[in-house]
Backbone as a chain_set.jsonl record, in Angstrom:
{"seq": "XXXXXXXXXXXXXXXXXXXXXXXXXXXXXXXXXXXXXXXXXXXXXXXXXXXXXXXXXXXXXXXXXXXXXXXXXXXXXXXXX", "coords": {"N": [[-23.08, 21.954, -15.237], [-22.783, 20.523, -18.555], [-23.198, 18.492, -20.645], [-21.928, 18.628, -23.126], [-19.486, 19.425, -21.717], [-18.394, 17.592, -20.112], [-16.245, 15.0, -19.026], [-15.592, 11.753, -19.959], [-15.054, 9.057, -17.584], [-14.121, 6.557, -15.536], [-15.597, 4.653, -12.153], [-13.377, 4.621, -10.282], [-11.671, 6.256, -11.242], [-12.849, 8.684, -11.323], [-12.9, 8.756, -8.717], [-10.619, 9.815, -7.103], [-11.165, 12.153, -7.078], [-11.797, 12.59, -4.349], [-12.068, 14.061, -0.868], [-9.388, 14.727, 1.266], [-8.803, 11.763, 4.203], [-10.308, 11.897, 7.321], [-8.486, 11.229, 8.991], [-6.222, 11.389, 7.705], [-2.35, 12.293, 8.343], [0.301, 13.941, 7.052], [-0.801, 14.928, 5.003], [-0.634, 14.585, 2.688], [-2.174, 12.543, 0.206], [-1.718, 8.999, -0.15], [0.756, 9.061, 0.944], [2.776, 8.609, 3.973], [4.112, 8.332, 7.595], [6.125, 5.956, 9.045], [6.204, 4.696, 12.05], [8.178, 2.506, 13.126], [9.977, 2.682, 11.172], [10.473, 4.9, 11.366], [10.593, 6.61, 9.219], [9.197, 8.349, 6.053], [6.945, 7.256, 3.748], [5.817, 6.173, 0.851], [3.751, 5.5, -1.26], [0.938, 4.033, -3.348], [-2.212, 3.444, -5.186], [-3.481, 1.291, -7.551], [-4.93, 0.005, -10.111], [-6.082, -1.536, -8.51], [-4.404, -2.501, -6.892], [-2.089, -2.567, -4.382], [0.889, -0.318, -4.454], [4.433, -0.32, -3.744], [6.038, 2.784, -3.286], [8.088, 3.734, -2.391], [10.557, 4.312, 0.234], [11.563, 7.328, 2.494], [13.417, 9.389, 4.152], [12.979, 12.157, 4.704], [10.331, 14.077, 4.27], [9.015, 15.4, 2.173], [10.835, 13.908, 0.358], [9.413, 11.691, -0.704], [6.988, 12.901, -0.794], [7.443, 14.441, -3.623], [8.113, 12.223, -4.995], [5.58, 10.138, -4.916], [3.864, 12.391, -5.976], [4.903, 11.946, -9.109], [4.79, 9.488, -8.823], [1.644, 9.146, -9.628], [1.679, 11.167, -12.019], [2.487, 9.266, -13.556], [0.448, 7.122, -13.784], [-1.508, 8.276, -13.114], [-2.32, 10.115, -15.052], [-4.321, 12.533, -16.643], [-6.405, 12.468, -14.873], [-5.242, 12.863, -12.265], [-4.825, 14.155, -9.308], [-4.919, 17.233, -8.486], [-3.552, 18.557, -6.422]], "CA": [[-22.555, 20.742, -15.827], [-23.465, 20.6, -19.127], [-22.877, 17.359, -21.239], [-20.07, 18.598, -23.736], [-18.416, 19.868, -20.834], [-18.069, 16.148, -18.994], [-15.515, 13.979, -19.528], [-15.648, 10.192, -19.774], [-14.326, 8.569, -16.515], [-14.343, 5.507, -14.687], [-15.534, 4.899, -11.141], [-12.307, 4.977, -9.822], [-10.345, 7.917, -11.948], [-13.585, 9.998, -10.508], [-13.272, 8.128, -7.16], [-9.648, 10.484, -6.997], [-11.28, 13.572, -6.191], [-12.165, 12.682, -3.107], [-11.364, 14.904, -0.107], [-8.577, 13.78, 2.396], [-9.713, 11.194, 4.938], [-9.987, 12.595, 8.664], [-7.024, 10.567, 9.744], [-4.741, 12.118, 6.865], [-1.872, 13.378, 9.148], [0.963, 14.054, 6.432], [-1.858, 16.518, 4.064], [-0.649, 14.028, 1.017], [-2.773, 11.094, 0.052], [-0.474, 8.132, -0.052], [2.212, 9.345, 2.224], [2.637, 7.989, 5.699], [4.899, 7.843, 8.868], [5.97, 4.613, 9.955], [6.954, 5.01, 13.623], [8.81, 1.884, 13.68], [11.343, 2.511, 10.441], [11.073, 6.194, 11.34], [10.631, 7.049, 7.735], [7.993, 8.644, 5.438], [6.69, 6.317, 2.509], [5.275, 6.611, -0.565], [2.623, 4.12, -2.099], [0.058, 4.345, -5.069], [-2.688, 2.648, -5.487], [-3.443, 1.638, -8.906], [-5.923, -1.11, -11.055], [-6.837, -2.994, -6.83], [-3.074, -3.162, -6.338], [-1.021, -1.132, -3.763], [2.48, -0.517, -5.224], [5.356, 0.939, -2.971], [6.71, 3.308, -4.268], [9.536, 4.044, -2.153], [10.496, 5.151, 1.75], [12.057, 8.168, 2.512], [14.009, 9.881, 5.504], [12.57, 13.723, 4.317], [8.752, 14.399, 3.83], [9.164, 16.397, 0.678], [10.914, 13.51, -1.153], [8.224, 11.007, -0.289], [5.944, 13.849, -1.63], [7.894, 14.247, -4.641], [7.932, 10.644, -5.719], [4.369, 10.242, -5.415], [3.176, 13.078, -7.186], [5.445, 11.751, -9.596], [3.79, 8.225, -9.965], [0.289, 9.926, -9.728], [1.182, 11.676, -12.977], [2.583, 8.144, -14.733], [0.348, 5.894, -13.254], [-3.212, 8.437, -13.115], [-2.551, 11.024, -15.878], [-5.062, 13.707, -16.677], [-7.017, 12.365, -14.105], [-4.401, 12.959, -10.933], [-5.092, 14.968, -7.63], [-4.586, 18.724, -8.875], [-3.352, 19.556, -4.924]], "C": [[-23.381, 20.372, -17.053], [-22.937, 19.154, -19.88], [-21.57, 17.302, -21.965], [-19.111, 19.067, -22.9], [-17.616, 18.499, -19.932], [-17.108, 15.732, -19.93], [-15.667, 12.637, -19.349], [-14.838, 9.77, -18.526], [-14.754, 7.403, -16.019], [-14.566, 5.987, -13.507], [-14.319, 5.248, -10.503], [-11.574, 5.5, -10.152], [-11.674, 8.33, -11.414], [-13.503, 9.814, -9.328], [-11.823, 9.081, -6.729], [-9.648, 11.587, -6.68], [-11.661, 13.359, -5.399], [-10.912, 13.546, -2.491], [-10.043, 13.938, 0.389], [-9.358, 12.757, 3.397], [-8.969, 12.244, 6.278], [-8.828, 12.192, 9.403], [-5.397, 10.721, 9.007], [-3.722, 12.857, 7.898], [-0.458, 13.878, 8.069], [0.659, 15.324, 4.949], [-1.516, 15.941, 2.832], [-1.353, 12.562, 0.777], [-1.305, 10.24, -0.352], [0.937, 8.216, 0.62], [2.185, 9.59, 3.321], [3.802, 8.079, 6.571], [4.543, 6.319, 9.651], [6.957, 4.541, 10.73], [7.839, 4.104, 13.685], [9.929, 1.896, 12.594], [11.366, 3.997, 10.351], [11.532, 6.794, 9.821], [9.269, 7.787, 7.027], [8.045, 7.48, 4.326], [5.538, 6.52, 1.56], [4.714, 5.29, -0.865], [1.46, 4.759, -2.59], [-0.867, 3.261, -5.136], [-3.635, 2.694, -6.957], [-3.745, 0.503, -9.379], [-6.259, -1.985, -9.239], [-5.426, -3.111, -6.734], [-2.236, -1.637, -5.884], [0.167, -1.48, -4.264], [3.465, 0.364, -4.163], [5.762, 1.424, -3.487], [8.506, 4.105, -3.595], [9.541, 4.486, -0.155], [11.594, 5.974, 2.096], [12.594, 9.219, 3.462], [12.802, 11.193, 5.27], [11.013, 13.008, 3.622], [8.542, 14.642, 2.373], [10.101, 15.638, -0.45], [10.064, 12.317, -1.347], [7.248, 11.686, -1.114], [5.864, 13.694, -3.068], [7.813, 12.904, -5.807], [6.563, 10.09, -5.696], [3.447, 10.769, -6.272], [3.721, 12.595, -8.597], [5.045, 10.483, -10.499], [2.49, 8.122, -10.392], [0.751, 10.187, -11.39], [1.704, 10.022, -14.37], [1.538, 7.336, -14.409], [-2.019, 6.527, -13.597], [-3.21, 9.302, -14.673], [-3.356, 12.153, -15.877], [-6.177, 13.664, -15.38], [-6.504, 12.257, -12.172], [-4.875, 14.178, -10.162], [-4.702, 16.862, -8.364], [-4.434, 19.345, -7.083], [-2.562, 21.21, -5.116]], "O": [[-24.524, 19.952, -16.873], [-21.905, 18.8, -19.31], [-20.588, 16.577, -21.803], [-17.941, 19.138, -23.276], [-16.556, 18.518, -19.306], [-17.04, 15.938, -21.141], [-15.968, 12.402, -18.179], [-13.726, 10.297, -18.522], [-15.97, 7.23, -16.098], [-14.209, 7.124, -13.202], [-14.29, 6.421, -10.131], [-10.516, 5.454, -9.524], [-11.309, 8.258, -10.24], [-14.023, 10.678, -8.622], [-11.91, 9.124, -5.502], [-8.716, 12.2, -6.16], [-12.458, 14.288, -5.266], [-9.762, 13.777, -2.863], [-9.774, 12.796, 0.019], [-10.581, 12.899, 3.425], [-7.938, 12.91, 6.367], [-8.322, 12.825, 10.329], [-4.237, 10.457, 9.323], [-4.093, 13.943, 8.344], [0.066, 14.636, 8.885], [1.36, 16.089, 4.289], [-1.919, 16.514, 1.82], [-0.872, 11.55, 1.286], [-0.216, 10.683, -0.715], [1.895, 7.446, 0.679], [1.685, 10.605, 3.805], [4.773, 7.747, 5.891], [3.634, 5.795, 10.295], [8.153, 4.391, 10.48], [8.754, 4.537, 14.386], [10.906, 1.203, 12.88], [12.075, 4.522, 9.493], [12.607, 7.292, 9.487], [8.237, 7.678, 7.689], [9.086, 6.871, 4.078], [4.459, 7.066, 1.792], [5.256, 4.198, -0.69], [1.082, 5.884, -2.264], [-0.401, 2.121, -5.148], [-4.273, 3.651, -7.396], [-2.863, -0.332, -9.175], [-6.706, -3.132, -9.198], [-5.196, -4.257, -6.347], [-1.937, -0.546, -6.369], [0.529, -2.632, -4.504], [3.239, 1.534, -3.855], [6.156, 0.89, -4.524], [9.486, 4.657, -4.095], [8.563, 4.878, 0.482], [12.692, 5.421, 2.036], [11.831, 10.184, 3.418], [11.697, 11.003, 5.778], [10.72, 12.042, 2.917], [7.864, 13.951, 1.613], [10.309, 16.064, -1.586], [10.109, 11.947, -2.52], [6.713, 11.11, -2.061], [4.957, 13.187, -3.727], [7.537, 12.802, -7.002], [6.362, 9.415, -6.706], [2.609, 10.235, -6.999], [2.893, 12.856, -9.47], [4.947, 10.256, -11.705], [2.094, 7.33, -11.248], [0.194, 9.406, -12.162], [1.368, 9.858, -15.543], [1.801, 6.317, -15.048], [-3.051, 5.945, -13.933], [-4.16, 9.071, -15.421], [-3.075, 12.923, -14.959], [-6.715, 14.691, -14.966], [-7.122, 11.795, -11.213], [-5.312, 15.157, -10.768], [-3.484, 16.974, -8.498], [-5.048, 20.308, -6.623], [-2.399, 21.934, -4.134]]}, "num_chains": 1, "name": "protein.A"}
C-alpha cells in the first residue's frame, strides 16, 4: 500500500468492505426474508438513513434491485461481490 496507490475515502464508503455478518442468511448484504409477508426485501443504507428499496416474491429480483441502488446510491465505492 503505497500512497499514490490509495484512494480518498470516507469512514463509511471504506466501512463497505466489510465481510458479511455471521447472521447473513440470504449471502447479499441488504436482502432479507420476512417470515411474516413471506417475501424477500431489498433496503440500502445510505448518508444514517435506511431506504426500502423494494419487496420481492423471487430472491434474485430483490438481489437485482439492490445491486442496482448500490451502484446509484455508492458508486465506485460499491461491494464488488
Amino acid at each position: 500500500n503505497k500512497i499514490n496507490n490509495l484512494r480518498l475515502a470516507t469512514r463509511p464508503e471504506n466501512g463497505r468492505n466489510r465481510k458479511f455478518q455471521r447472521n447473513n442468511t440470504s449471502g447479499v448484504t441488504g436482502v432479507c426474508w420476512l417470515k411474516k409477508r413471506k417475501r424477500w426485501v431489498a433496503q440500502i443504507n445510505f448518508n444514517g438513513k435506511a431506504m426500502w428499496v423494494g419487496s420481492y416474491v423471487n430472491k434474485e429480483d430483490a438481489i437485482q434491485v439492490r445491486k442496482e441502488a448500490e451502484k446509484k446510491y455508492f458508486g465506485e465505492f460499491r461491494r464488488s461481490d
